[in-house]
Structure formats: C-alpha cells, structure tokens
LUMVEXFI-21042 format. One line per 5 residues: number of its first residue (from 0); their letters; for each residue x, y, z of C-alpha. Coordinates in steps of 0.1 Angstrom, whole numbers, plus 5000, padded with zeros to 4 digits. Layout:
NUM) a) X/Y/Z ~ ...;
***
This chain:
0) xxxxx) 6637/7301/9076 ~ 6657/7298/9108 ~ 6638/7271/9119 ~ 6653/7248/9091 ~ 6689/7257/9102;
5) xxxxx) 6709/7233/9123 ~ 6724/7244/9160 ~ 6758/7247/9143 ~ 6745/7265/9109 ~ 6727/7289/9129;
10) xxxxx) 6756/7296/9156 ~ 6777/7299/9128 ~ 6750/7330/9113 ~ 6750/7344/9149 ~ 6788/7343/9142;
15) xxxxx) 6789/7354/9110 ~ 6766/7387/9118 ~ 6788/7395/9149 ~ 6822/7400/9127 ~ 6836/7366/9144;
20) xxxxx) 6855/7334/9123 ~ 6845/7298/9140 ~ 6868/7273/9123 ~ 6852/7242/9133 ~ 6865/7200/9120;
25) xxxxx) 6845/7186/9099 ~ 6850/7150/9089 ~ 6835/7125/9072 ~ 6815/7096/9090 ~ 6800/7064/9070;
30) xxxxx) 6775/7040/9085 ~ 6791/7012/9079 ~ 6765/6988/9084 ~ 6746/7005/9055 ~ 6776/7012/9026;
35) xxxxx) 6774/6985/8999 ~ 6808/6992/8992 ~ 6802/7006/8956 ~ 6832/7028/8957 ~ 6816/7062/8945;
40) xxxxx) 6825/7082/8978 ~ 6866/7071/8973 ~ 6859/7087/8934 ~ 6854/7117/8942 ~ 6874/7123/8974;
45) xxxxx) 6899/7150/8967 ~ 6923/7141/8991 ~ 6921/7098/8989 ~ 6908/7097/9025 ~ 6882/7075/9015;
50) xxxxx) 6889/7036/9006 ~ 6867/7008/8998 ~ 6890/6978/9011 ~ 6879/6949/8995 ~ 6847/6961/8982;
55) xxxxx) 6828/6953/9018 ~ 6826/6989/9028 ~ 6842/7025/9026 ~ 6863/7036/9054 ~ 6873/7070/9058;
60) xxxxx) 6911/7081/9066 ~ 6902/7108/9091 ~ 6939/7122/9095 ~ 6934/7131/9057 ~ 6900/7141/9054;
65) xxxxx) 6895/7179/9050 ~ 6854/7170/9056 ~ 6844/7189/9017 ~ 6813/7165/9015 ~ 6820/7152/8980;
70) xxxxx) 6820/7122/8993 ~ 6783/7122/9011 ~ 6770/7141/8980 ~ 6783/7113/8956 ~ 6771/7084/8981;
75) xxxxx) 6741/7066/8963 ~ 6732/7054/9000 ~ 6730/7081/9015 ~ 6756/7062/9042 ~ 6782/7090/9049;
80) xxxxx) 6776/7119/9071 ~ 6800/7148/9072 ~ 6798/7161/9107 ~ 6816/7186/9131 ~ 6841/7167/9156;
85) xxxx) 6858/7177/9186 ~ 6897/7182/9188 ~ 6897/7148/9207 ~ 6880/7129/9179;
***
C-alpha cells in the first residue's frame, strides 16, 4: 500500500503517526494548452478562483484559491492539477 502513496502523502503519514501538523499550499494548476475552456472547473469553485475568460481556457486566481480540488475533480480533461507550492510561488 505504501508504494501507491506520493512523496508528500506519505511524509504527511510519517507526520501524522509522529503527533506533528504540516500545513502545506495547495493550489490549483491547469494545463492550459489542454483546457477546452468548457467552464465546468469555474462551476464548482467555491471560492470563484477559477475563470474561463472568453471561453479559450480556465485560468486560476491563485491569491484566491484555497487548492479543495473541486475544480480538478469536475474537469472533464483531466487539465487541472492541484499541487503543493512553495511560499514563493
């Protein structure tokens, strides 16, 4: 089974087992030269971080994303990514 987990999954067991909180940034990331622009990401988004600006392809308002995943779970591309970023990102 723990060969399935990702590095940060599984650092965040090791965590987890060891009494300690990791608060890590997660934000949303769409490959843009995939997204048809179909809009069902900026549905779902719970805070309005995600816009489709003239239909051509969602964009992602990082300041306001809070990195749930709706958004990547809702894509019928499978374009977005939600994905851990560092404090300069």
């Amino acid at each position: 089974a723990l060969r399935q987990l990702g590095f940060i999954s599984l650092l965040c067991l090791v965590a987890q087992r060891k009494g300690m909180v990791i608060f890590m940034k997660r934000k949303a990331i769409v490959n843009t030269a995939l997204c048809v622009g179909c809009g069902c990401c900026a549905k779902v988004c719970p805070k309005a971080a995600v816009s489709v600006p003239k239909g051509i392809f969602a964009v992602v308002d990082l300041s306001a994303c809070v990195g749930c995943g709706l958004c990547a779970k809702e894509c019928p591309a499978s374009v977005i990514k939600v994905e851990v970023i560092s404090d300069g990102e």
